[in-house]
BALUM-651718 format. One record per residue: x, y, z of N, C-alpha, C in turn; residue in three letters. Coordinates in nm, 3 decimals, m for minus. Layout:
<nodes>
+---------+---------+---------+---------+---------+---------+---------+---------+---------+--------+
:     n.X :     n.Y :     n.Z :    ca.X :    ca.Y :    ca.Z :     c.X :     c.Y :     c.Z : residu :
+---------+---------+---------+---------+---------+---------+---------+---------+---------+--------+
:       X :       Y :       Z :       X :       Y :       Z :       X :       Y :       Z :    ALA :
...
+---------+---------+---------+---------+---------+---------+---------+---------+---------+--------+
</nodes>
This chain:
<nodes>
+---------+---------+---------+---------+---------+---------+---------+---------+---------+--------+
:     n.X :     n.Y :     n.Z :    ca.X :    ca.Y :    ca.Z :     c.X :     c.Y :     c.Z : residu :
+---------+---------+---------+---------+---------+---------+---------+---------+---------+--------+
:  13.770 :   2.495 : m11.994 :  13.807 :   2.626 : m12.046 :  13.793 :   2.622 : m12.199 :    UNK :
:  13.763 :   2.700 : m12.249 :  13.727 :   2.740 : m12.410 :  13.785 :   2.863 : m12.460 :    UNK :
:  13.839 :   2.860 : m12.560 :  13.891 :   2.957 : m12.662 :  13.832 :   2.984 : m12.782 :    UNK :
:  13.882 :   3.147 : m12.792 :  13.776 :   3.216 : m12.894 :  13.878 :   3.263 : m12.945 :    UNK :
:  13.883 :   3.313 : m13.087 :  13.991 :   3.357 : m13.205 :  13.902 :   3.528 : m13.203 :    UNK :
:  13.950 :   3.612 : m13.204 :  13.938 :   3.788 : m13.228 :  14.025 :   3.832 : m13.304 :    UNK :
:  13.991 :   3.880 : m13.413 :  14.074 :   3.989 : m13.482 :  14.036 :   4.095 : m13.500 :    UNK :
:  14.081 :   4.189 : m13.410 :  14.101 :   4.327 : m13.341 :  14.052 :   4.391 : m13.504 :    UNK :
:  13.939 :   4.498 : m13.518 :  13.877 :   4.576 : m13.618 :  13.979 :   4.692 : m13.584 :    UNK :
:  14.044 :   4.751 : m13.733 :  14.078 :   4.911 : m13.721 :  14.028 :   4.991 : m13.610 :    UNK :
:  13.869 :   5.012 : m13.620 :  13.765 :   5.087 : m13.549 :  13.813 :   5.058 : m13.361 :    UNK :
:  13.884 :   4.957 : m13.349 :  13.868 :   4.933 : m13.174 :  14.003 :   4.977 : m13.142 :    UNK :
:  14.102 :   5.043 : m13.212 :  14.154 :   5.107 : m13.198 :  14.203 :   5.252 : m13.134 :    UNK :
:  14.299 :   5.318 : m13.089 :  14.302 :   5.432 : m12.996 :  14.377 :   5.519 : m13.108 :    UNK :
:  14.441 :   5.669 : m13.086 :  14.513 :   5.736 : m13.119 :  14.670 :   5.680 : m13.124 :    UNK :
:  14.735 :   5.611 : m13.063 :  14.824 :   5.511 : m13.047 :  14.815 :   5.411 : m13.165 :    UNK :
:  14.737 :   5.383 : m13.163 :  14.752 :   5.218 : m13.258 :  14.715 :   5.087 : m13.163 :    UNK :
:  14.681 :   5.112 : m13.066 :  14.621 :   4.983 : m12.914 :  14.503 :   5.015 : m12.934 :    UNK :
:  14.472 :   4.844 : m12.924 :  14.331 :   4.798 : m12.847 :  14.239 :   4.919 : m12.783 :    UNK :
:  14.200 :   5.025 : m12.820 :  14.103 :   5.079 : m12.671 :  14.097 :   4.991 : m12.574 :    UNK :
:  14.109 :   5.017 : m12.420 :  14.064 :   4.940 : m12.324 :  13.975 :   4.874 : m12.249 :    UNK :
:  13.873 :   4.957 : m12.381 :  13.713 :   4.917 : m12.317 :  13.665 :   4.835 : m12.380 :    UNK :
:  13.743 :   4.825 : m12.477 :  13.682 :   4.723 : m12.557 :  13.706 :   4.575 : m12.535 :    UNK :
:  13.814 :   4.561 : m12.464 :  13.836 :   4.410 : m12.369 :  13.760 :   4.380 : m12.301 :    UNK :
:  13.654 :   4.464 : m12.244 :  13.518 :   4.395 : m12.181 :  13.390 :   4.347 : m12.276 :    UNK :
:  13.426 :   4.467 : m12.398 :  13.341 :   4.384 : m12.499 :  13.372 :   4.232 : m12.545 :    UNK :
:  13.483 :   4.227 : m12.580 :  13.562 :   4.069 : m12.555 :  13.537 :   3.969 : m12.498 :    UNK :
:  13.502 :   4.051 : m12.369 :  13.464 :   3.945 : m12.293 :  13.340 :   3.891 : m12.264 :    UNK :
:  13.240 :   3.980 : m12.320 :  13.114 :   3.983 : m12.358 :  13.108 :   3.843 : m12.471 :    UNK :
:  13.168 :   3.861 : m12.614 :  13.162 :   3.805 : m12.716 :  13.271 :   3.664 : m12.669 :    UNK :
:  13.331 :   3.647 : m12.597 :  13.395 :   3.530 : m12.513 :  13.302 :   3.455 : m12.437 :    UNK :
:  13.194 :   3.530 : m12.369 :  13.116 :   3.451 : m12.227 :  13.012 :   3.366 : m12.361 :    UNK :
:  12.961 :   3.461 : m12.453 :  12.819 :   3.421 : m12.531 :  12.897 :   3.344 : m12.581 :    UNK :
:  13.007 :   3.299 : m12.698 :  13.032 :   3.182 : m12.734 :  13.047 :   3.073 : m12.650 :    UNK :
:  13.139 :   3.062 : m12.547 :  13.148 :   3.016 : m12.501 :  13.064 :   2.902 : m12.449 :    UNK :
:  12.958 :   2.968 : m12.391 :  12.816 :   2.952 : m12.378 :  12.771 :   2.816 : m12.476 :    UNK :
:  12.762 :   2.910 : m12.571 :  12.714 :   2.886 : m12.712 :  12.761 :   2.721 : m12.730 :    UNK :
:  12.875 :   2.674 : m12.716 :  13.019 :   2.620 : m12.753 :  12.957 :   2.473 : m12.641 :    UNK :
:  12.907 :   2.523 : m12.540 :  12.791 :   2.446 : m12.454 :  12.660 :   2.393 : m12.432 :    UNK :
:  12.649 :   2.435 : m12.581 :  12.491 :   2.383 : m12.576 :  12.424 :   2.500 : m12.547 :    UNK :
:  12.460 :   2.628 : m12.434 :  12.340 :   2.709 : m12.422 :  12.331 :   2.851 : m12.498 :    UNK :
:  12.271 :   2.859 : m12.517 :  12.203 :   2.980 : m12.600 :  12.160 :   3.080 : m12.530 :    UNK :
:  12.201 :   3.264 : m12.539 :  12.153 :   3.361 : m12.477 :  12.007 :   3.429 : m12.474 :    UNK :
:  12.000 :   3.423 : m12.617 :  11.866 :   3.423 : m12.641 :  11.764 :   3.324 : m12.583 :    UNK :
:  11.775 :   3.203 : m12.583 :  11.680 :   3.101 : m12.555 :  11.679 :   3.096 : m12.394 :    UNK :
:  11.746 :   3.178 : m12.320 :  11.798 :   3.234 : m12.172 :  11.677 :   3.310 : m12.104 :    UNK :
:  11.677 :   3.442 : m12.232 :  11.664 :   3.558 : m12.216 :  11.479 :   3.519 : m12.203 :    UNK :
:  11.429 :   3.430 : m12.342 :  11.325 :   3.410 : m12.383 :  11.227 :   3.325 : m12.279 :    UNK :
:  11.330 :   3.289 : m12.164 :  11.262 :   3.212 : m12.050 :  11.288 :   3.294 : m11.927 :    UNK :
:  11.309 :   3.418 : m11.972 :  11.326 :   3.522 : m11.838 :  11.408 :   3.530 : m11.734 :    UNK :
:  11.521 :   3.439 : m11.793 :  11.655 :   3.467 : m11.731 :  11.741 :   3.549 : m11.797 :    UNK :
:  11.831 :   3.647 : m11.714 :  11.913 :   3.737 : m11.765 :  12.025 :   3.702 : m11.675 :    UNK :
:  12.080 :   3.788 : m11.743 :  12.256 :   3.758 : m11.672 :  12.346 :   3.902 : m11.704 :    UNK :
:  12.241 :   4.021 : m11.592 :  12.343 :   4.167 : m11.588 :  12.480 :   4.135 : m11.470 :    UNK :
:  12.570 :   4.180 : m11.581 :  12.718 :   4.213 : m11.486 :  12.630 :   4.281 : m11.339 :    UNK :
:  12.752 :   4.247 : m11.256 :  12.756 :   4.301 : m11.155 :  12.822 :   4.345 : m11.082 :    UNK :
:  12.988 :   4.295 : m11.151 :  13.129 :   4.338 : m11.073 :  13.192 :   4.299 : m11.262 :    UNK :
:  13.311 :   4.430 : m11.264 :  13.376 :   4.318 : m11.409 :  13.536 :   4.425 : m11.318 :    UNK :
:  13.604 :   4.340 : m11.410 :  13.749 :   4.379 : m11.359 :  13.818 :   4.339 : m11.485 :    UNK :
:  13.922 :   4.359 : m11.556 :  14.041 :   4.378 : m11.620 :  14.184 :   4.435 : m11.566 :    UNK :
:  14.264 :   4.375 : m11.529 :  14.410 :   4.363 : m11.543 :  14.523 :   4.363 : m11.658 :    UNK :
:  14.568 :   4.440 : m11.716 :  14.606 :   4.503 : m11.824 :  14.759 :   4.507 : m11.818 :    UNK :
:  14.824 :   4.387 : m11.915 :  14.940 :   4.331 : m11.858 :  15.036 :   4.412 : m12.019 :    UNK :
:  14.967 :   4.354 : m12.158 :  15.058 :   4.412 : m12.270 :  14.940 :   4.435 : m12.373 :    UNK :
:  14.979 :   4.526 : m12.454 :  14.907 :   4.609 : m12.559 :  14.859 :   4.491 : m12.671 :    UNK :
:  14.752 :   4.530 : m12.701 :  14.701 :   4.443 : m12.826 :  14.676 :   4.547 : m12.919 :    UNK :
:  14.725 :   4.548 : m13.080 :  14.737 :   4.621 : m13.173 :  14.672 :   4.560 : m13.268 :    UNK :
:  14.611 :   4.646 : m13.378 :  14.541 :   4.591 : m13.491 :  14.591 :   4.525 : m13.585 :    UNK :
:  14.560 :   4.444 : m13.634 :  14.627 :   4.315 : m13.674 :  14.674 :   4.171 : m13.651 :    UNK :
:  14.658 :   4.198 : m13.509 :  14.700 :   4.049 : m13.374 :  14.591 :   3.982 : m13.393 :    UNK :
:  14.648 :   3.835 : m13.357 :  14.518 :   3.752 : m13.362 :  14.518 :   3.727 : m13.234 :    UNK :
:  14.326 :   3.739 : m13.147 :  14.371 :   3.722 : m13.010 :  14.281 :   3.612 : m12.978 :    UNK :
:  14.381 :   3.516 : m12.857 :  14.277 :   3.431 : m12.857 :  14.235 :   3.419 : m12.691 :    UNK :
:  14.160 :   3.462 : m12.695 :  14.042 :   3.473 : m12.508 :  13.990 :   3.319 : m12.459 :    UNK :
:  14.092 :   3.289 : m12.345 :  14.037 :   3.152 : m12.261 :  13.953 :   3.204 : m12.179 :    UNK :
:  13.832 :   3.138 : m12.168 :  13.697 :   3.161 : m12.070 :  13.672 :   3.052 : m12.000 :    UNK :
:  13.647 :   3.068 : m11.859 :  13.609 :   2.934 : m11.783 :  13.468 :   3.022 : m11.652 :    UNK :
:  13.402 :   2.910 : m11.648 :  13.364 :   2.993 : m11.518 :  13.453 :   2.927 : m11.406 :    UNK :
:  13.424 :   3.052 : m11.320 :  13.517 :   3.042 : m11.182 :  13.459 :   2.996 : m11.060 :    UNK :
:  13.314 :   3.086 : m11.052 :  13.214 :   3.003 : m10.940 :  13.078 :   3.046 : m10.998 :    UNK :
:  13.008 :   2.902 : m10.953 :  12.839 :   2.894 : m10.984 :  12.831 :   2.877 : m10.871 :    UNK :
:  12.677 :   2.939 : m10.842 :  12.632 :   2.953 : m10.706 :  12.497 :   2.982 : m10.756 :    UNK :
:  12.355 :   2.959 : m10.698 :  12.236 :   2.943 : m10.725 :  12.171 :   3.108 : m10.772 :    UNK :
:  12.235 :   3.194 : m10.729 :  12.215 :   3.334 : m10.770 :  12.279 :   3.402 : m10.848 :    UNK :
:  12.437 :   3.368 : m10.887 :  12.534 :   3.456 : m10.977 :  12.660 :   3.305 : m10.993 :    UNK :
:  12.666 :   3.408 : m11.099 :  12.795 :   3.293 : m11.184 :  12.915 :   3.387 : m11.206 :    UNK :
:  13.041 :   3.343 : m11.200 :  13.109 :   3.426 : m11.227 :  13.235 :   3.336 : m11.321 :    UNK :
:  13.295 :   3.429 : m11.442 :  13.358 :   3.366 : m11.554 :  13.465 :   3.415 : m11.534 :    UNK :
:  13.597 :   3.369 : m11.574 :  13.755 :   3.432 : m11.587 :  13.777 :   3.436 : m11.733 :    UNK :
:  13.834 :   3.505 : m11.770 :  13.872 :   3.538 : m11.885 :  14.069 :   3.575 : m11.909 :    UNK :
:  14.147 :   3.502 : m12.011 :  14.284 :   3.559 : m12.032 :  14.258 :   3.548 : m12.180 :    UNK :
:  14.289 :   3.723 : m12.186 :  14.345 :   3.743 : m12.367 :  14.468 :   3.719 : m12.368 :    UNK :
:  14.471 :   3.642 : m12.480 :  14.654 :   3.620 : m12.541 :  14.664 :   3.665 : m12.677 :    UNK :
:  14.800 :   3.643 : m12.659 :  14.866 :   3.708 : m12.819 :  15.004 :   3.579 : m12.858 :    UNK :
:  14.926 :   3.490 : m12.895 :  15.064 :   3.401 : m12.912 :  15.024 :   3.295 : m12.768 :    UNK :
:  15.169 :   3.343 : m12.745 :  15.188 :   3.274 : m12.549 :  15.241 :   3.345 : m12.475 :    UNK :
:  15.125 :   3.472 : m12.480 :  15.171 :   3.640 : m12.416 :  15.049 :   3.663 : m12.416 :    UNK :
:  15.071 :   3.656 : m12.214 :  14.918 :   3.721 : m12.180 :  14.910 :   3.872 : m12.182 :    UNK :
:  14.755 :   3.953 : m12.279 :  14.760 :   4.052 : m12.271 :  14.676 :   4.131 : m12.161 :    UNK :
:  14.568 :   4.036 : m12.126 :  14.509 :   4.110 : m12.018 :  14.434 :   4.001 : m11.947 :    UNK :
:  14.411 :   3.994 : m11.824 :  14.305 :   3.903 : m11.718 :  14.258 :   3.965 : m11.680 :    UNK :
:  14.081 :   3.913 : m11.642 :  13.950 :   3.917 : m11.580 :  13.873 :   3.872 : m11.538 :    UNK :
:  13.758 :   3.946 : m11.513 :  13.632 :   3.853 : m11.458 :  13.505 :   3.928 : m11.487 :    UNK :
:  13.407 :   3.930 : m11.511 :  13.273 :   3.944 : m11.528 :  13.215 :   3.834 : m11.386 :    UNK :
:  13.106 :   3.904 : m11.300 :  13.015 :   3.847 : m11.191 :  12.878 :   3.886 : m11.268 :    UNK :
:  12.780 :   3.766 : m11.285 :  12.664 :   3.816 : m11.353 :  12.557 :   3.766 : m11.227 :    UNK :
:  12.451 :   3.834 : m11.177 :  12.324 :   3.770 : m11.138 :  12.231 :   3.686 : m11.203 :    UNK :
:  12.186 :   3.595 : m11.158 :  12.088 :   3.555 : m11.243 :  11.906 :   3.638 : m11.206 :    UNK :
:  11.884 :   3.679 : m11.293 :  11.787 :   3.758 : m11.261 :  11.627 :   3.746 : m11.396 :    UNK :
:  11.530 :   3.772 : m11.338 :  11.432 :   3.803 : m11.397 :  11.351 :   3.916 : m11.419 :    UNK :
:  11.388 :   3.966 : m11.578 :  11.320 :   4.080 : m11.581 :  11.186 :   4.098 : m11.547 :    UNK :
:  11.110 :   3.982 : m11.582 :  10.949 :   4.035 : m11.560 :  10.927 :   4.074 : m11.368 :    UNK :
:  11.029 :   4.000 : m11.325 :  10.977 :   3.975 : m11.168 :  11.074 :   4.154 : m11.115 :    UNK :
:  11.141 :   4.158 : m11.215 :  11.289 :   4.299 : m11.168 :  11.339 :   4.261 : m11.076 :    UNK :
:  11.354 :   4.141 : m11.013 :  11.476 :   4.096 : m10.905 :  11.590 :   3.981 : m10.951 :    UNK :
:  11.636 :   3.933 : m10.847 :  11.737 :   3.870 : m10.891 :  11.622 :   3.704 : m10.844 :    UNK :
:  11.695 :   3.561 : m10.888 :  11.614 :   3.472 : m10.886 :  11.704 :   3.386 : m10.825 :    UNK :
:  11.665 :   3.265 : m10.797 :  11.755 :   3.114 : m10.771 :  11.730 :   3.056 : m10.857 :    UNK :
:  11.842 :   3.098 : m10.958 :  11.858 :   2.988 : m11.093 :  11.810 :   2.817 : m11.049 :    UNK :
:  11.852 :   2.765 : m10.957 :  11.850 :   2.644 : m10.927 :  11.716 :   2.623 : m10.921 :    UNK :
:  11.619 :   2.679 : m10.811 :  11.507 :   2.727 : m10.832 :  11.373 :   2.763 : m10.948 :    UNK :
:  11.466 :   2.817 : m11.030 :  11.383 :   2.900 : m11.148 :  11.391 :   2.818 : m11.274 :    UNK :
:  11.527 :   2.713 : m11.273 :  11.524 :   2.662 : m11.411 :  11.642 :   2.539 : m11.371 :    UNK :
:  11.603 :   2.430 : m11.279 :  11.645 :   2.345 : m11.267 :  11.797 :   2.321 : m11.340 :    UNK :
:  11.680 :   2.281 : m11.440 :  11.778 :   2.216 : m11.601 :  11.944 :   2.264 : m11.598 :    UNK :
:  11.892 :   2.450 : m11.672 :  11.991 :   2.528 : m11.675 :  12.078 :   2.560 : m11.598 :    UNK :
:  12.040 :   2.555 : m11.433 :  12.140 :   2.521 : m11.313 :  12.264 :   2.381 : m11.312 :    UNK :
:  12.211 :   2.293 : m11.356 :  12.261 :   2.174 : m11.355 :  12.368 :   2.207 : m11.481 :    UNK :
:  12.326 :   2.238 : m11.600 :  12.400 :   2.236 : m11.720 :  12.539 :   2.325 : m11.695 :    UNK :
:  12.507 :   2.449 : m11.618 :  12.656 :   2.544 : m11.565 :  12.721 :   2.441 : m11.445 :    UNK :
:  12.656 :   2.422 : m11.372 :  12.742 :   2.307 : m11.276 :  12.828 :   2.169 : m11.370 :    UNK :
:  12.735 :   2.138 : m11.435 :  12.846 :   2.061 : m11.500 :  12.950 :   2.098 : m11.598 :    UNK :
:  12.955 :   2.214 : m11.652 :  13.022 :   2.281 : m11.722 :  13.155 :   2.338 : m11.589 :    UNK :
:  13.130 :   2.372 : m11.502 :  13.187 :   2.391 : m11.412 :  13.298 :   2.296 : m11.395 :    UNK :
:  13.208 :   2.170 : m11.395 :  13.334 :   2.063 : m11.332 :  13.417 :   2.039 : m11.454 :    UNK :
:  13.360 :   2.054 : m11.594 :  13.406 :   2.012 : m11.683 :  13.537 :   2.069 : m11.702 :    UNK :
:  13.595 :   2.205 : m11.665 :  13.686 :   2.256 : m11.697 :  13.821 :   2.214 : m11.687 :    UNK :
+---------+---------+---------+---------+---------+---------+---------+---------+---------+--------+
</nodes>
């Protein structure tokens, strides 16, 4: 599992003074790519070998308000790899106060082909590297 530091912009803000709620999936967006990142792999260098990784299910559970000014810090793990889709968990905190839990389900897919692929299949390497990241958690 890996942690990422966020400090909530004015702009992601509501009429209230909270987090917008949509923007916790952006979070979790900027959580999966470091994360990633934090692993050796790179989105771009993904993308550039014709693997993609579109959501396909995302969910948020929305436990306490995050306000501008909080420092938040998002644990990311993946949850299951499987030769076609990967799927990541995500908990924002505030301190040692969970503010919200999730999940993002991504396919692994190829744009040039427009279907979905067998990562395991399609890019050995990169199959192996999430499996071991997997166990690593």
């Amino acid at each position: 599992m890996k942690e990422i530091k966020i400090n909530p912009r004015y702009s992601e803000t509501d009429q209230m003074g909270i987090i917008y709620h949509a923007n916790y999936l952006v979070w979790f967006e900027v959580a999966r790519t470091e994360t990633l990142q934090k692993y050796g792999i790179n989105y771009k260098e993904m993308e550039d070998q014709d693997i993609m990784l579109p959501v396909i299910e995302a969910n948020c559970k929305y436990k306490s308000s995050a306000k501008y000014g909080d420092e938040i810090t998002i644990k990311t793990s993946i949850a299951n790899m499987g030769a076609s889709r990967v799927k990541f968990n995500y908990t924002v905190m505030k301190a040692d106060r969970i503010l919200a839990e999730g999940f993002t389900e991504h396919a692994f897919m190829s744009a040039k082909k427009g279907r979905a692929i067998n990562l395991k299949k399609a890019n050995e390497f990169l199959y192996n590297q999430l499996v071991d990241i997997t166990k690593k958690q």
